[in-house]
N, C-alpha and C positions, 0 to 999 in steps of 0.2 A: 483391406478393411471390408466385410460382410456387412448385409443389412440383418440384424439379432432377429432371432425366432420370434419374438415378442413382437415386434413391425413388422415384419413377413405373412405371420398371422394373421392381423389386421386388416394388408393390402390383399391377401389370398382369399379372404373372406368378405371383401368386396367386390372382387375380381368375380369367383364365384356366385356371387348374386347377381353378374351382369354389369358391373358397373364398371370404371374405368378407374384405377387407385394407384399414385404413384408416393414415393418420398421424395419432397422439392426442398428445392433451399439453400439454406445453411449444411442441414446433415449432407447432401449430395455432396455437396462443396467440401465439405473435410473429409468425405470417403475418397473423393479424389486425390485430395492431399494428402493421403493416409494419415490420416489424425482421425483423432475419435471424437464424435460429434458432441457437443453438447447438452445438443434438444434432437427428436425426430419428430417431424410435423411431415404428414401427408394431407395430401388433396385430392380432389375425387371429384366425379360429375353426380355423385347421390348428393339428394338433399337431407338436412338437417335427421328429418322425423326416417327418413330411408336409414339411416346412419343408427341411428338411436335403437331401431328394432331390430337391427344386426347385432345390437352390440346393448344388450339389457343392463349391463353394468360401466353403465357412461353418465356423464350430466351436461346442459348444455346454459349458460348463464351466462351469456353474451346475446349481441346482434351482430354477430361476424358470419355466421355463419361456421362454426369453432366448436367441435362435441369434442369433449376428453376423454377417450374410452381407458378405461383400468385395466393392469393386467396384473398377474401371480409376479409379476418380475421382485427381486430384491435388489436389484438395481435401480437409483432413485432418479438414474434419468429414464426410465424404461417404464416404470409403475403407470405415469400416465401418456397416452400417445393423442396428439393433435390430430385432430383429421376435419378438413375444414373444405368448403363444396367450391367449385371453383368460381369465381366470382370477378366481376370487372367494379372500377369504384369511379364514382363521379365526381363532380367539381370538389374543390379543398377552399372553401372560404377563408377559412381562418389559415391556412397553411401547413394542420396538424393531422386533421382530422376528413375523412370524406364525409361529403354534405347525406351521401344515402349509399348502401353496399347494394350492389345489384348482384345477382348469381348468373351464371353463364355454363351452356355446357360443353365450352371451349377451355381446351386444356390451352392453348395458344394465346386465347387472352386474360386468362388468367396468368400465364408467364410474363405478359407484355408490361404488368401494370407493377412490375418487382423491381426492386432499385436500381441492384447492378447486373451484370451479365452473369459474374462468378455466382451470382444467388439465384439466378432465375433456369436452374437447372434443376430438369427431374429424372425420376428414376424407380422403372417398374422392379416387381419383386424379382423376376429372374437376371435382372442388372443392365438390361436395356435402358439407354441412356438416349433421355430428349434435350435434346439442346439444340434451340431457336435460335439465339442469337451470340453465337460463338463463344459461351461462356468458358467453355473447356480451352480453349487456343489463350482466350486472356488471363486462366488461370494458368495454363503453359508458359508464357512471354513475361507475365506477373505484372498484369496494367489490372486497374479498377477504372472499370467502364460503367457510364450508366444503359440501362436498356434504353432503347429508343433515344427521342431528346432528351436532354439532360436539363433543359431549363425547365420541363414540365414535370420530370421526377421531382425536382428539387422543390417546385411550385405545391407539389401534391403533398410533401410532407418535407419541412424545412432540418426535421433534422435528419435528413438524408445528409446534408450538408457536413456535420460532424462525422456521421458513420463512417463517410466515403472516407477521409481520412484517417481516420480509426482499423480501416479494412486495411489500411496502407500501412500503417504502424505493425498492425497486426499478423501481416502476412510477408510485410518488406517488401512490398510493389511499390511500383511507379502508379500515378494517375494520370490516365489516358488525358489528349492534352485538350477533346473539346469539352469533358468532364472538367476540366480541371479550370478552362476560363469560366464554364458552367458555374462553377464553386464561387470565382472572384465576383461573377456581376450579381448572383444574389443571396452573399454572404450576409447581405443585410437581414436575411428573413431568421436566420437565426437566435434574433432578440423576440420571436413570438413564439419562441419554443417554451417550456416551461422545465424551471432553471433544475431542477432535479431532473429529466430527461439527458438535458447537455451535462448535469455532474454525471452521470452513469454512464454516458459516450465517453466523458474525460477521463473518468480511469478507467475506463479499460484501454483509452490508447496510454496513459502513465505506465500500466503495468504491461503493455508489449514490450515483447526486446525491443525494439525498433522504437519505441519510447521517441527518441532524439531525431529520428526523420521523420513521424508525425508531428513533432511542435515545430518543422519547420514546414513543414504542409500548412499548419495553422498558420500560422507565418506570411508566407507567400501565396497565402489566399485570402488573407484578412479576417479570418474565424480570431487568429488568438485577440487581435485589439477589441475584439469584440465579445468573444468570452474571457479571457486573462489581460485586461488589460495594463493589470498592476505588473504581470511580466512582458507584455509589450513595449514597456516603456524606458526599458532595456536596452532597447534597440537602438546603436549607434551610440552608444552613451560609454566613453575610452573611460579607462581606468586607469589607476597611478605604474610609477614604472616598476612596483613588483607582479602587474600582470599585464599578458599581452593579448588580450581578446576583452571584448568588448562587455558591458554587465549582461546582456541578454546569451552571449555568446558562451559568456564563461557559465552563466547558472543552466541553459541549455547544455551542455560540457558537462556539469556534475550531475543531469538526471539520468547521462547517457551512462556515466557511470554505477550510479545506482539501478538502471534496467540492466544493461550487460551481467551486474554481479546480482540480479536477482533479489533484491533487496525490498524489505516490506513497504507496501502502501502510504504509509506515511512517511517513511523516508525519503521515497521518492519523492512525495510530496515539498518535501522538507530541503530537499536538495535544490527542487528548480524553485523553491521561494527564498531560499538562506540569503541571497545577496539584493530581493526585491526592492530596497528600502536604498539603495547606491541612489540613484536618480534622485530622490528628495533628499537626500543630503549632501551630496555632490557640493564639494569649492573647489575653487581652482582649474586650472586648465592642466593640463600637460602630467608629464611622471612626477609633479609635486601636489597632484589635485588627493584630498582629502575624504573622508565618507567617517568622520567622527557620530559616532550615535547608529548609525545604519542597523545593527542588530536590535536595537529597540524597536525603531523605526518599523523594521521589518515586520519582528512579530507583529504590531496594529494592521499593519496592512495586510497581510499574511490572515489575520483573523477575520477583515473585511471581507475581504475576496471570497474565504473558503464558507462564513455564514452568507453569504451571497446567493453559493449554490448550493446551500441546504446540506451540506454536509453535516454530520452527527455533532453532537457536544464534544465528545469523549475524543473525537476523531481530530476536531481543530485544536483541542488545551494540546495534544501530543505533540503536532506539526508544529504551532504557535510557540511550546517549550522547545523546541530544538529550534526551531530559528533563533531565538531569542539569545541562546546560549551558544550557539554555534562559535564563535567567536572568544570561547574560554583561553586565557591565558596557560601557557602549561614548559615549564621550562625545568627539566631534571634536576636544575643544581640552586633551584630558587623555589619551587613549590612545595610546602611541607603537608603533610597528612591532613593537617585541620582547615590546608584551603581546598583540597582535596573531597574532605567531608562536607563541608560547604558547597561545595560543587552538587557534588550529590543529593543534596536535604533541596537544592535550591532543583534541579532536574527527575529528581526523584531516580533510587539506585535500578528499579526497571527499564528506564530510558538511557543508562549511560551507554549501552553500545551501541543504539542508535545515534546516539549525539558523538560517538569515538567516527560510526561510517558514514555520519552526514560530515564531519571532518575529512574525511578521507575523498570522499565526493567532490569537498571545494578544493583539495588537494591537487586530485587530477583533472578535475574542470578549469585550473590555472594554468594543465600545460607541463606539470613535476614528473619527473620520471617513477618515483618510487610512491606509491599508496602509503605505506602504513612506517613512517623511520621510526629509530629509536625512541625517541620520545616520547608518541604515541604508545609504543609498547611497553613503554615502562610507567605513561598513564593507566594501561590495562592492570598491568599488577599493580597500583597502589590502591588502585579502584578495590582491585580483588580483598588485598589486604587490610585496608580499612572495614572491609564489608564481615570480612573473617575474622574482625577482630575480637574474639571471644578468648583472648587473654589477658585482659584488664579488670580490672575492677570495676567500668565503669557498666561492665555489662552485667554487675551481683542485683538483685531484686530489695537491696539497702545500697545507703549511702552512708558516709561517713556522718553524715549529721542523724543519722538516726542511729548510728551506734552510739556517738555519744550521750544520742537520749534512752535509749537502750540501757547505758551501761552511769549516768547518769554525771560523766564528766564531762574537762573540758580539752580543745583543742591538745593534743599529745602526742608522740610516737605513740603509745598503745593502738589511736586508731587503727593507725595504719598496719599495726601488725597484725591485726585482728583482720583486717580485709583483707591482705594477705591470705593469711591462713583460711578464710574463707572460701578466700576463690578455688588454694590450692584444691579443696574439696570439691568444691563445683566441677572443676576440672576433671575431677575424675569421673565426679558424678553429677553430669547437668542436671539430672532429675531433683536433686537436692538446692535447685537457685529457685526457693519459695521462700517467702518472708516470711512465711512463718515458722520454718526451717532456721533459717537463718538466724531470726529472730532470738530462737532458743539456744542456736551453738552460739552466739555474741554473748550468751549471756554464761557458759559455760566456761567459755574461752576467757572471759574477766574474770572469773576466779581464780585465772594461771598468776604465775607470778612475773616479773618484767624478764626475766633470765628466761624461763620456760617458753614465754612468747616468741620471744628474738630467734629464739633457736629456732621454732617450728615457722617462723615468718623466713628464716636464711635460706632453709630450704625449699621453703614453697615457692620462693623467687628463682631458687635456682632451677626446679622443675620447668618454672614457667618461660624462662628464657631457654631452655632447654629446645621446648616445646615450641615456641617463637620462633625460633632460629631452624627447625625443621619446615614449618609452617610457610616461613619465608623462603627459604631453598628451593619447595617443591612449587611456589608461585612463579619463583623467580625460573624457574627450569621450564614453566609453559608459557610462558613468554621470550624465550630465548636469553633471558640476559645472565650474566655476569656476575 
């Protein structure tokens, strides 16, 4: 991994002016791990307006001390580059925020005052590497360290406290261990964060692979009772004897599964809330204890939690609908097409594959050897089939009661031969299912006679089951079945 001509640029042309310009951070951090960075942010001992007349195509609309220089890149993490003066920060009143940013023309304490070791790593344009406080050995070993004390990182900005764990999720470290009692004695400071900061820490550690040993980081440092407490409560809470891990245990279990397989945002989301609602409805003791309603249950709680931390509209009806329904009944030799379709009207047909892999989620969050058995796959094709079902009548742009006002009878075979023969057409040519189309051959088709009808109705069923019965084949053949 290079540092791109577009930052090279940059640091060359501060370099060239005299001044001292490195890339710190984050990007450092991922060109060591060969990954591709994100963001490139550099730092430098020029001040702000030194910065600005190097670089006539910048703006600067902060007090960080933070110019955004522009470049020709079509790369849109590249178009604007950070470049910020190096600076030391003073007291944290509130625990979010420094009380005043001072500037400094120490490249060392500017590194001093950066969360963790892995971050507070820099790097000149020809790939000379500073690193103060052994960030490179603990990105070696794979510990999240804070720089210096840990209780005064933590003090200076409280969601350090989430990130650290999130770096963990994120990278599949360990946290170093006096970081990590760091974490437990001022987990509390957590609750002065502002609840859209800790959601934007939350999912990015939901969407690491490592998803499931960051919610046990939350866990055993006291972050999740205090952000998630609706899944803390989880914890030690035994289930009946068709599972054998605990409610926290098992729906931690199904997010592991949803991050291993990649699975979208909500899903995940979906996965570690599907069983939230166990603990308030919990009877009984032992392999006979009960959780009647829990899917109901779930979603309210589920939609507390996730408007709690400002998550989108659009974002909580998704997660909230798939918890809610998680819990579909679905048995090959008992479920007919119309509870099927009801399924569907009541989850909407965009979300049933979501709600088929949030099933699959609680599957092997139980402990089951197989993800996805029969039945499941024979839920996908009738999903499919219902959805395809553009060989019925019920999908012509008339209905039977408007032929017979159409046609100006009553209830009769005629109808139906006539819809029939309708569809046959439609069938051939969907462009022809317009009422007013329609409208005109219904009324064409009533001047046939009952003989003439029958015939062309015999065969337009015959077409259509024809048609059916391929339609069915080729579903049934991408689903594996029989």
């Amino acid at each position: 991994m290079k540092i791109p001509k577009e930052v090279e640029k940059v640091l060359k042309t501060l370099e060239k002016a005299g001044f001292e310009a490195y890339v710190v951070g984050g990007c450092v951090r991922d060109i060591l791990l060969e990954q591709k960075p994100k963001d490139w942010d550099i730092t430098t001992n020029a001040k702000t307006q030194a910065i600005q007349k190097l670089f006539p195509d910048s703006f600067y609309e902060n007090t960080f001390g933070t110019v955004g220089v522009k470049t020709d890149s079509k790369d849109e993490i590249l178009k604007v580059i950070e470049v910020t003066t190096y600076r030391v920060e003073a007291k944290y009143s509130d625990k979010r925020h420094p009380d005043e940013v001072k500037f400094t023309e120490s490249l060392e304490k500017d590194l001093a005052r950066r969360d963790f070791t892995i971050n507070a790593l820099a790097m000149s344009a020809d790939g000379k590497l500073v690193d103060l406080f052994n960030g490179k050995k603990d990105l070696k070993e794979g510990f999240i360290k804070a720089v210096g004390d840990p209780h005064e990182r933590f003090n200076e900005d409280a969601l350090r406290l989430m990130r650290g764990v999130r770096f963990a999720a994120q990278l599949n470290f360990t946290i170093d261990e006096e970081t990590f009692k760091a974490i437990i004695k001022n987990a509390h400071l957590i609750k002065l964060i502002a609840s859209e900061r800790v959601r934007d820490e939350l999912v990015k550690l939901i969407n690491a692979k490592s998803a499931y040993n960051g919610l046990l980081f939350m866990k055993d440092t006291g972050l999740l009772e205090l952000v998630l407490l609706e899944i803390a409560k989880g914890v030690g809470v035994d289930q009946s004897k068709h599972h054998i891990y605990t409610v926290f245990e098992h729906n931690a279990l199904s997010l592991k599964w949803a991050a291993e397989h990649d699975y979208p945002t909500h899903v995940r989301f979906a996965a570690l809330f599907h069983d939230v609602g166990k603990p308030q409805t919990k009877r009984g003791e032992g392999e006979e204890a009960t959780f009647y309603g829990h899917e109901v249950v779930g979603a309210r709680i589920t939609r507390k939690a996730l408007e709690r931390l400002n998550f989108s509209r659009e974002f909580i009806e998704r997660v909230v609908s798939l918890v809610r329904y998680h819990l579909f009944y679905y048995n090959v030799d008992e479920v007919t097409e119309s509870s099927v379709r009801r399924l569907i009207a009541k989850v909407g047909s965009q979300n049933m594959d979501d709600l088929i892999k949030v099933r699959i989620c609680d599957r092997m969050g139980s402990g089951v050897p197989k993800p996805e058995p029969y039945r499941l796959r024979h839920l996908r094709y009738m999903i499919d089939k219902v959805q395809k079902d553009a060989i019925s009548v019920g999908m012509l742009k008339v209905s039977g009661n408007e032929v017979m006002k159409f046609l100006d009878i009553k209830p009769s075979p005629k109808v139906g031969q006539v819809l029939n023969v309708l569809l046959d057409e439609v069938l051939d040519d969907p462009l022809k299912n317009k009422k007013t189309y329609l409208k005109k051959r219904t009324g064409e088709l009533g001047k046939m006679s009952d003989k003439e009808l029958e015939k062309l109705k015999k065969e337009a069923i015959k077409k259509q089951e024809k048609l059916e019965e391929k339609v069915n084949q080729d579903i049934k053949e991408k689903y594996y079945l029989k």
